[in-house]
C-alpha positions as a Markdown table, in Angstrom:
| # | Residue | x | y | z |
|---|---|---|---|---|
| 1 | Unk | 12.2 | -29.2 | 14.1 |
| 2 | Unk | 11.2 | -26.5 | 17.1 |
| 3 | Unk | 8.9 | -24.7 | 14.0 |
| 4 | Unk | 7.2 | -28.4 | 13.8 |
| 5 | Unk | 7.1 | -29.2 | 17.5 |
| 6 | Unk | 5.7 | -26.0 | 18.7 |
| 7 | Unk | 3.3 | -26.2 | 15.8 |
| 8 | Unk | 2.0 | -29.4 | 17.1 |
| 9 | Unk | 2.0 | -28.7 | 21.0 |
| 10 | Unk | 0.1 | -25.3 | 20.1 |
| 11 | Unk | -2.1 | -25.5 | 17.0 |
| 12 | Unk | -4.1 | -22.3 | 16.3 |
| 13 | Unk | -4.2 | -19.1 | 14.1 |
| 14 | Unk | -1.0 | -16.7 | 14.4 |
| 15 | Unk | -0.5 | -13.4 | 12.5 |
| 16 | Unk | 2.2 | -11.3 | 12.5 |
| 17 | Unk | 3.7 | -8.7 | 9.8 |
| 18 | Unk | 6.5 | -10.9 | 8.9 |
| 19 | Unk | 4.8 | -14.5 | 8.6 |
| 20 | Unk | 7.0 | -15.7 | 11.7 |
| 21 | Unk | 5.4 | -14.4 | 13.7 |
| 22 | Unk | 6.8 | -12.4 | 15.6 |
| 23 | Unk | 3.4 | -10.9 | 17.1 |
| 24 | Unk | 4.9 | -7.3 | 15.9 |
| 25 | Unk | 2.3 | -5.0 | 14.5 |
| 26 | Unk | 2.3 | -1.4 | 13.4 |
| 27 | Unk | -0.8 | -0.9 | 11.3 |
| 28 | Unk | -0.5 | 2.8 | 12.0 |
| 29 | Unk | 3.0 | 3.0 | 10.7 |
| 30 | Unk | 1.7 | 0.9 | 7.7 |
| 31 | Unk | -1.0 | 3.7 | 6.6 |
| 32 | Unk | 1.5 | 6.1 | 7.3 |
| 33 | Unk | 4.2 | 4.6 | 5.1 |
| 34 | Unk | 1.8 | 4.1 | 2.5 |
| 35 | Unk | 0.8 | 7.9 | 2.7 |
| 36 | Unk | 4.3 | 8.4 | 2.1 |
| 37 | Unk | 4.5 | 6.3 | -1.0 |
| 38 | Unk | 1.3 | 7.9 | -2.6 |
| 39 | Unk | 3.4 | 11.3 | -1.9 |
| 40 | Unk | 6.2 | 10.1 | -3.8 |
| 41 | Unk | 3.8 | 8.8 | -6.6 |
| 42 | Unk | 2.3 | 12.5 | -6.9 |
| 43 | Unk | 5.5 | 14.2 | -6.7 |
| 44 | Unk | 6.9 | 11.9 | -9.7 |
| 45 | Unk | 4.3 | 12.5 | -11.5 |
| 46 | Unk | 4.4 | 16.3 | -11.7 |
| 47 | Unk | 8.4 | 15.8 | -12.2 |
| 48 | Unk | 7.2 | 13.3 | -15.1 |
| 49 | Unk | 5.0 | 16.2 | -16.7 |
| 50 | Unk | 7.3 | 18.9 | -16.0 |
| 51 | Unk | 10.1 | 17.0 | -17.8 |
| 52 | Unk | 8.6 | 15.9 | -20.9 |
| 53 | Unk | 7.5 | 20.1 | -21.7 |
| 54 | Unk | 11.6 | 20.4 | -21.4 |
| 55 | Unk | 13.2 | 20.9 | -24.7 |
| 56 | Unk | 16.1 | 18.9 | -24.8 |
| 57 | Unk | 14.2 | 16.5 | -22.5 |
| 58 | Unk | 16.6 | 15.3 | -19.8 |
| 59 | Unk | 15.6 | 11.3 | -20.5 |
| 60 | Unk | 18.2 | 10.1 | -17.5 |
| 61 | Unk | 15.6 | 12.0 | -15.0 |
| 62 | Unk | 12.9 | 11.3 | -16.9 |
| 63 | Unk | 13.4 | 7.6 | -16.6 |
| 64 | Unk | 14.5 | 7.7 | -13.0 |
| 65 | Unk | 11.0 | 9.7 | -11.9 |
| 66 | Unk | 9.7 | 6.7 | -14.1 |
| 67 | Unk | 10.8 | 4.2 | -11.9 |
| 68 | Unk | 10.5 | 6.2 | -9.0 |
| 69 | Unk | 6.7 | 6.1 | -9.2 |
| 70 | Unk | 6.7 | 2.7 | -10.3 |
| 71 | Unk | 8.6 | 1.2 | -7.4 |
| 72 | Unk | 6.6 | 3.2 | -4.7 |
| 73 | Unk | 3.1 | 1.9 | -6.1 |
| 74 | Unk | 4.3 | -1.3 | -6.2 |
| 75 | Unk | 5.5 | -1.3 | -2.5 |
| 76 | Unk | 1.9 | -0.3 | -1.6 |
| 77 | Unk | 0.6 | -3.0 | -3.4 |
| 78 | Unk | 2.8 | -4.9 | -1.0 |
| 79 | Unk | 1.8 | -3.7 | 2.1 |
| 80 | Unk | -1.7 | -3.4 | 0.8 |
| 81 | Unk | -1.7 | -7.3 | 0.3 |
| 82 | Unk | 1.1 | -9.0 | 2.0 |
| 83 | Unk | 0.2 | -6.9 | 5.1 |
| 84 | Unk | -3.3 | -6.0 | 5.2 |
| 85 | Unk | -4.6 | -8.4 | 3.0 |
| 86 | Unk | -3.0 | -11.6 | 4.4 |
| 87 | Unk | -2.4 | -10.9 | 8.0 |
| 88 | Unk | -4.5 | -8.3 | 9.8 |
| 89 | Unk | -7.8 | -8.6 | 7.8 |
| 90 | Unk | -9.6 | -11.5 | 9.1 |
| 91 | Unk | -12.5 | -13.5 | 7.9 |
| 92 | Unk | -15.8 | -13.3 | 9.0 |
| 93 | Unk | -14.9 | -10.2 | 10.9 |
| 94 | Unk | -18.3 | -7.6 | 10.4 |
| 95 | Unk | -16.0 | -5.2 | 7.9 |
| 96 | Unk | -14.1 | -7.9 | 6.5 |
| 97 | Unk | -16.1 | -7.6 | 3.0 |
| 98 | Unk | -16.0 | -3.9 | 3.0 |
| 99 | Unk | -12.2 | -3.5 | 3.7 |
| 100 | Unk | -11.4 | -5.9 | 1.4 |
| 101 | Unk | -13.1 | -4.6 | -1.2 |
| 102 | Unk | -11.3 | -1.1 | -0.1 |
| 103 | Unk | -7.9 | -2.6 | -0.5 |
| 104 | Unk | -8.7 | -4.4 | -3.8 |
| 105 | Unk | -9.5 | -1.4 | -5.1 |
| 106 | Unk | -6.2 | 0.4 | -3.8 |
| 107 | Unk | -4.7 | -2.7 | -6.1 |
| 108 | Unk | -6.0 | -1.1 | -9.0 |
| 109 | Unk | -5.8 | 2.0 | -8.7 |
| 110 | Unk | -1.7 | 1.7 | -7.8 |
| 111 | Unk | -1.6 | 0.1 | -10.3 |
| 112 | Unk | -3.0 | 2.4 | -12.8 |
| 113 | Unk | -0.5 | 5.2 | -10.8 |
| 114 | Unk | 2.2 | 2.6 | -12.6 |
| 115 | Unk | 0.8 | 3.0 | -16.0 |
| 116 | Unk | -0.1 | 6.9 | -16.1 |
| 117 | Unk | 0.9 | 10.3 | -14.9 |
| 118 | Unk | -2.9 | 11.3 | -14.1 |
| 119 | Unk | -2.6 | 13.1 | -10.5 |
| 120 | Unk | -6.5 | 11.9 | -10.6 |
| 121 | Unk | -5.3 | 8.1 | -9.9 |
| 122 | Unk | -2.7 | 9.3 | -7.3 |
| 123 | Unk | -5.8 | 11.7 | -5.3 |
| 124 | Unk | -8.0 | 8.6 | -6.0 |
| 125 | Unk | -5.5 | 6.0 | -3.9 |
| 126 | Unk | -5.3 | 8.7 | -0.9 |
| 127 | Unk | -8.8 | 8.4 | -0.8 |
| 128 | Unk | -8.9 | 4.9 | -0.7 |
| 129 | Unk | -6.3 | 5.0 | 2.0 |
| 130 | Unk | -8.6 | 6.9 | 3.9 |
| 131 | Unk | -11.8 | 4.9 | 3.2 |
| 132 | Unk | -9.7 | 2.2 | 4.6 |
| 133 | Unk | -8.7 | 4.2 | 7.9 |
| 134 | Unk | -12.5 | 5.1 | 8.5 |
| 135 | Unk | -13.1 | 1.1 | 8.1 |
| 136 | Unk | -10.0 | 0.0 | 9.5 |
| 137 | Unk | -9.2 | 2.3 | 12.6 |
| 138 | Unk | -12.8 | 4.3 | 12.8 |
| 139 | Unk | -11.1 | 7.9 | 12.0 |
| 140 | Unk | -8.5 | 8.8 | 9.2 |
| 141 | Unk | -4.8 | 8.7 | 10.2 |
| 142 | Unk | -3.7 | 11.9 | 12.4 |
| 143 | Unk | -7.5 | 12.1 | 13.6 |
């Protein structure tokens, strides 16, 4: 019932990290979380490859490096969309169309981290991240 009323009394455009909103933002913190996750990703992936030259392989580790890498590209995706995407990316801003099209291609590519071991994907996200930065922020993140 308050949700409704204040909607009604004050009508206009809120954004917030949470979809409150709570008017909390932390868009460096976001970069830098996602930084950590493509990390993560790279560091699986080399445990991946250095695992399956192992005779016996050791599948338990195998499988949990597996899922390691998965869950950490999905949580970009995440914060790449339900962050970014939805919340602090706004329309008809001048960059709008080039950060999107940054981000959308950070999509992909985590999800191609998911489906590969090819340190060339993982490199090719942290790039992305700091194509975004340049866009997002105007310098790359610790710059």
């Amino acid at each position: 019932m308050v949700l409704t009323l204040s909607a009604v009394l004050f009508p206009g455009t809120l954004y917030a990290h949470c979809e409150v909103p709570c008017g909390i933002y932390g868009d460096e913190a976001r970069v830098a979380t996602i930084s950590e996750h493509i990390q993560t990703i790279e560091k699986a992936m080399a445990q991946i490859s250095e695992l399956e030259t192992k005779t016996p392989v050791n599948n338990n580790q195998l499988v949990r490096w597996v899922m390691t890498k998965e869950a950490h590209a999905e949580k970009i995706q995440h914060i790449v969309s339900q962050y970014f995407m939805t919340q602090r990316v706004k329309p008809g801003e001048e960059k709008t169309a080039a950060m999107l099209e940054v981000l959308h291609k950070m999509l992909v590519v985590a999800m191609t981290c998911k489906q590969s071991t090819d340190l060339h994907q993982a490199k090719e996200l942290r790039r992305l991240l700091e194509a975004f930065e340049m866009l997002y922020f105007g310098h790359a993140h610790g710059k």
